[in-house]
C-alpha positions as CSV (number, residue, x, y, z in Angstrom):
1,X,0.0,0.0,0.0
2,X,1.4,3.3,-1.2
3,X,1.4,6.4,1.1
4,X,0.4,9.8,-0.6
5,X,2.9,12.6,0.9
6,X,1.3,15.2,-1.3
7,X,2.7,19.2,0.2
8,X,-1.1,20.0,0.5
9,X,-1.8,17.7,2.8
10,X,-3.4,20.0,5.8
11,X,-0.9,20.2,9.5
12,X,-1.4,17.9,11.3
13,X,-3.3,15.4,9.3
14,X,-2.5,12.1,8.4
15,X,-1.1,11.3,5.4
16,X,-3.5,9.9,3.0
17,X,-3.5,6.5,2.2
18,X,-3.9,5.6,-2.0
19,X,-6.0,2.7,-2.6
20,X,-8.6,2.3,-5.0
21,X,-11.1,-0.5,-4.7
22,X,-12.8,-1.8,-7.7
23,X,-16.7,-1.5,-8.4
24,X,-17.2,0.4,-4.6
25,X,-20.7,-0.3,-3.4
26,X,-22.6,2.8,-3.5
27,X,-22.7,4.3,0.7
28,X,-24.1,7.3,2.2
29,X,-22.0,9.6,4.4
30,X,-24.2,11.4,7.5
31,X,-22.8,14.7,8.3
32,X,-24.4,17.8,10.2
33,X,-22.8,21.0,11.0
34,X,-19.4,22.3,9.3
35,X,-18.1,24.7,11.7
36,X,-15.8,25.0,14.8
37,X,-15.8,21.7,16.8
38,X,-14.6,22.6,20.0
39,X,-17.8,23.1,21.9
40,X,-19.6,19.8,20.7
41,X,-21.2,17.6,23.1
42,X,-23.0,15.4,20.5
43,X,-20.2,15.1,18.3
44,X,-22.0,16.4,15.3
45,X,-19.2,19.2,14.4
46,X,-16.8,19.1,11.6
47,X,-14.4,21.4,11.1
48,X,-13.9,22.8,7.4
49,X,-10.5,21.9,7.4
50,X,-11.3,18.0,8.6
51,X,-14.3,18.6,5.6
52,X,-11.8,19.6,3.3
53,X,-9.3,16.6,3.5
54,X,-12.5,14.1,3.7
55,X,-13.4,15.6,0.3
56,X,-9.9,15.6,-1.0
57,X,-9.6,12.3,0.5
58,X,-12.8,10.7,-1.5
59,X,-11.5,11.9,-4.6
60,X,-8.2,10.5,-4.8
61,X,-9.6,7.2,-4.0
62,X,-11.6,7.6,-7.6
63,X,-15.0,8.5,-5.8
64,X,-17.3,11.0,-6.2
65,X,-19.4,12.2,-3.3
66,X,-23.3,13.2,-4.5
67,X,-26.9,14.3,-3.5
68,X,-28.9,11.2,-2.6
69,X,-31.4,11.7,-5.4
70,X,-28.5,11.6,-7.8
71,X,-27.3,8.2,-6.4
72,X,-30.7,6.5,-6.7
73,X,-30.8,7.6,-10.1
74,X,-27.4,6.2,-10.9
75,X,-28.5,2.9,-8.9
76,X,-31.8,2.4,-11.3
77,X,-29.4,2.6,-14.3
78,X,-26.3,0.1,-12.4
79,X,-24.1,3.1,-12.3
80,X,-23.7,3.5,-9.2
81,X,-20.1,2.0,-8.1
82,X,-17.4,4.5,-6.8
83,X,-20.6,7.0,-5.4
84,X,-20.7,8.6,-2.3
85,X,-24.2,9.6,-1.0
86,X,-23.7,13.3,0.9
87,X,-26.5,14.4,3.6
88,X,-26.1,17.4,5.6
89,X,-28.8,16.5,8.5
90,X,-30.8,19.8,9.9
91,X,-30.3,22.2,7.6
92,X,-27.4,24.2,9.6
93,X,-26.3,27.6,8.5
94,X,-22.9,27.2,8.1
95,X,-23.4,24.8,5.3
96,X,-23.6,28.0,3.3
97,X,-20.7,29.3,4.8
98,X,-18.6,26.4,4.8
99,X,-19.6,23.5,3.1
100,X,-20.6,24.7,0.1
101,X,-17.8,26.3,-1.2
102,X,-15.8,23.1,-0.7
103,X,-18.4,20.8,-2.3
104,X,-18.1,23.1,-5.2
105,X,-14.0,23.1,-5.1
106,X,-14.0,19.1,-5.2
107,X,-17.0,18.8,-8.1
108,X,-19.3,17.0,-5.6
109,X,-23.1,17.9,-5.1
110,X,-24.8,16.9,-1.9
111,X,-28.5,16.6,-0.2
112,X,-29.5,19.0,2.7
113,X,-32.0,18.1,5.3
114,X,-33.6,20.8,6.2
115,X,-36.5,21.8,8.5
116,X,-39.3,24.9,7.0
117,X,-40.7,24.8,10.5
118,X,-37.4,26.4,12.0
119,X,-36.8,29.2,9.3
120,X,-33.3,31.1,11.3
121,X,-34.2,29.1,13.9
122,X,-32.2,26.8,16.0
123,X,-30.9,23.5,17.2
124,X,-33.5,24.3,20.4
125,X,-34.1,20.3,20.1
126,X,-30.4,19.8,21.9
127,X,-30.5,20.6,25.5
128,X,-26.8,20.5,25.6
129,X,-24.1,22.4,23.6
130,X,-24.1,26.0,21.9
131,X,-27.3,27.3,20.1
132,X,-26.5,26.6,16.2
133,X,-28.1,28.9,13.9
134,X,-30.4,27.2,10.7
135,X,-30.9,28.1,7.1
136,X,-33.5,30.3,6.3
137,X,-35.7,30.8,3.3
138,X,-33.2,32.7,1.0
139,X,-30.3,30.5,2.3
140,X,-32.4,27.5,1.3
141,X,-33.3,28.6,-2.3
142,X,-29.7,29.5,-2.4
143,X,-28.6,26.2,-1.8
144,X,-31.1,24.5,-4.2
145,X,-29.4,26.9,-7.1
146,X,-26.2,25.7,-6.6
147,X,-27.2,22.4,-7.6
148,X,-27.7,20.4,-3.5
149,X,-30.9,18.5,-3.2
150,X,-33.1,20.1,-0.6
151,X,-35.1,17.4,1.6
152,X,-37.4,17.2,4.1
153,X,-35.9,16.4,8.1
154,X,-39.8,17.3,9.2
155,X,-40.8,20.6,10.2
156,X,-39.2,20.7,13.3
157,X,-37.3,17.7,14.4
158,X,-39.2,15.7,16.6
159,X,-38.6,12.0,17.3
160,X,-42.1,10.8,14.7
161,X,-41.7,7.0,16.1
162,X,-43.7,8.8,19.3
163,X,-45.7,11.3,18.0
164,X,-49.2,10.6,17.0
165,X,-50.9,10.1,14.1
166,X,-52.0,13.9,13.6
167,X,-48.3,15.5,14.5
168,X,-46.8,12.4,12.1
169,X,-48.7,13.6,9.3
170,X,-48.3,17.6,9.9
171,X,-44.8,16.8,10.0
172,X,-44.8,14.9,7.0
173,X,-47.2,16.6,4.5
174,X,-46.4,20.2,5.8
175,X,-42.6,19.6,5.2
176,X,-43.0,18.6,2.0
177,X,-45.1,21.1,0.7
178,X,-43.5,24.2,2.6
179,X,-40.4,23.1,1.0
180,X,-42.0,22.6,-2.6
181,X,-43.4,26.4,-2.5
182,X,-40.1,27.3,-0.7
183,X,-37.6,26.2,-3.7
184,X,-40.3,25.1,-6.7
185,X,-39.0,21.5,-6.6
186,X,-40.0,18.6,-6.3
187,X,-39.3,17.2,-2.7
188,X,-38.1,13.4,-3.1
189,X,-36.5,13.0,0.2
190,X,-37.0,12.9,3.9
191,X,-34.6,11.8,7.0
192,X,-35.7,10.3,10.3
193,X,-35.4,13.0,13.2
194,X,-32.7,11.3,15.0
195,X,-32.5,8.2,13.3
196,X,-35.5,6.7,14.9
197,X,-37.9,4.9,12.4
198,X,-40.3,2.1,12.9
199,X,-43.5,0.3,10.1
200,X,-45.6,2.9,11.1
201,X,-43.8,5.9,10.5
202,X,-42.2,4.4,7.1
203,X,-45.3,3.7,5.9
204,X,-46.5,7.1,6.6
205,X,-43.6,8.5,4.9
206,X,-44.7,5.9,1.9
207,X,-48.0,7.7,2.0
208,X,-46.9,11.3,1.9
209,X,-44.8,11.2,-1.3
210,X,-41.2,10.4,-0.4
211,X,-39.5,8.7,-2.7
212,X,-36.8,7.5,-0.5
213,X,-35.9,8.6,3.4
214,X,-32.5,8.0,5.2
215,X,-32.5,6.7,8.7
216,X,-28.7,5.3,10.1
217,X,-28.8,1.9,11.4
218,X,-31.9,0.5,10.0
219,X,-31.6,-3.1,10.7
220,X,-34.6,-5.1,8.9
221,X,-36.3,-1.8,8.3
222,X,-33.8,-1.5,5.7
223,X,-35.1,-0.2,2.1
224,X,-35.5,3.0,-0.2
225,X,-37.6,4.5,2.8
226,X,-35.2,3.4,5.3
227,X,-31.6,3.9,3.7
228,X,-28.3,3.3,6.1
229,X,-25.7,5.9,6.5
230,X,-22.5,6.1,8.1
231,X,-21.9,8.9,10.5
232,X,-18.3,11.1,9.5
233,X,-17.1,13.3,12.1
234,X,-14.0,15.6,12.9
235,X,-12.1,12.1,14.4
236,X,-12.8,10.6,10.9
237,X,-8.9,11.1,9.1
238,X,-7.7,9.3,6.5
239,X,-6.9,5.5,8.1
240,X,-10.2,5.8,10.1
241,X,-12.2,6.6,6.3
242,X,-10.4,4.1,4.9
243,X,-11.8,1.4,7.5
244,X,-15.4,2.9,7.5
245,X,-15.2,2.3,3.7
246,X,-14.1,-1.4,3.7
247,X,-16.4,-2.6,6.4
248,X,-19.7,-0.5,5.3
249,X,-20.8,-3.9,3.0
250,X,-20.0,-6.3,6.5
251,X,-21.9,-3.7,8.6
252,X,-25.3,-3.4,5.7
253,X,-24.9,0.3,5.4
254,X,-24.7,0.2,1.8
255,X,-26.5,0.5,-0.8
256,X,-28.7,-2.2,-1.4
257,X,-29.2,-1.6,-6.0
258,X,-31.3,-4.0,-6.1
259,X,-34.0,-3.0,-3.1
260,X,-33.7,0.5,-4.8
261,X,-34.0,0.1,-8.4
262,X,-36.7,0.0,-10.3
């Protein structure tokens, strides 16, 4: 195995490690909020620089980080090998300010869950860490124009595995359509608040519109309305990506072609 030592490789970063597996399954990277991650108590912080050399990272392996709808389109066709799905979970404001300009920089598109009920809101659903500002209208549409998927997280992240049927459905429906005025798309996708999914809420999800939704461990729930993802955080470097990306088929948190095509 041959060790890139390429000068713009970031202090204090590992080196990158070349290596470039043939026919990758298709897997779906979980991120949240690109900013300073000092003050992080949930672990949900990247820093741009760590963003950077992920990005920079996936690309000299010969893959190609995109927005979910993108991948499920190239999985319908079998094109899907050496594709990175890219969610951004709650829709934080700093995507704008950080993320963006690096997707851009590595020709990689992404999808952005984001909540309508929380406009320049807040992360007011953690009770612990710093108050983290989210998108807000114009920052959406913004988003959407530079070529990201916008996608429903709900209107304003609540755990829908205990919420009854009424709340379930306002969350569901008035997502989808508050985002479909919002940007004048068509909204495919939706994430699980949390993670947390069960057969009722799927199916609800089934009955609202969604094409496909993204939970993160699944187990037999597993499907195009339950999709697996791997969480990538600031301790993620190079030899720790590498891992994540060789056991993702041994762990079933990849893409399953033949459960989403067709």
């Amino acid at each position: 195995m041959s060790v890139d030592l390429t000068p713009d490789t970031p202090p204090g970063t590992e080196p990158f490690l070349r290596f470039r597996p043939p026919r990758t399954p298709a897997w779906v990277a979980m991120y949240h909020s690109v900013a300073d991650p000092s003050d992080d108590p949930y672990e949900i912080t990247v820093a741009p620089e760590r963003l950077a050399a992920q990005l920079r990272w996936l690309r000299r392996q010969g893959l190609r980080g995109v927005s979910m709808k993108y991948l499920l389109e190239a999985c319908a066709r079998g094109q899907e090998h050496n594709l990175v799905g890219l969610t951004f979970d709650d829709g934080y404001r700093d995507f704008v300010d950080h993320a963006l300009p690096l997707l851009r920089r590595h020709d990689c598109t992404a999808t952005v869950f984001v909540l309508p009920g929380r406009l320049d809101g807040d992360n007011a659903w953690d009770p612990l860490g710093p108050r983290k500002p989210l998108l807000g209208a114009d920052a959406i549409r913004h988003v959407a124009e530079s070529g990201m998927e916008i996608a429903s997280h709900g209107l304003t992240h609540v755990d829908l595995t205990a919420a009854d049927d009424q709340v379930l459905r306002r969350e569901l429906d008035g997502s989808r359509a508050a985002l479909h005025e919002l940007t004048g798309c068509e909204v495919q996708g939706f994430c699980y608040p949390y993670g947390h999914v069960d057969e009722r809420v799927t199916a609800a999800v089934r009955e609202a519109g969604y094409r496909y939704a993204c939970a993160i461990a699944p187990g037999p729930l597993a499907g195009p309305l339950a999709l697996p993802r791997v969480h990538i955080g600031q301790g993620d470097t190079a030899w720790r990506l590498r891992l994540k990306l060789r056991t993702n088929r041994l762990r079933h948190r990849v893409i399953d072609r033949s459960a989403v095509a067709g």
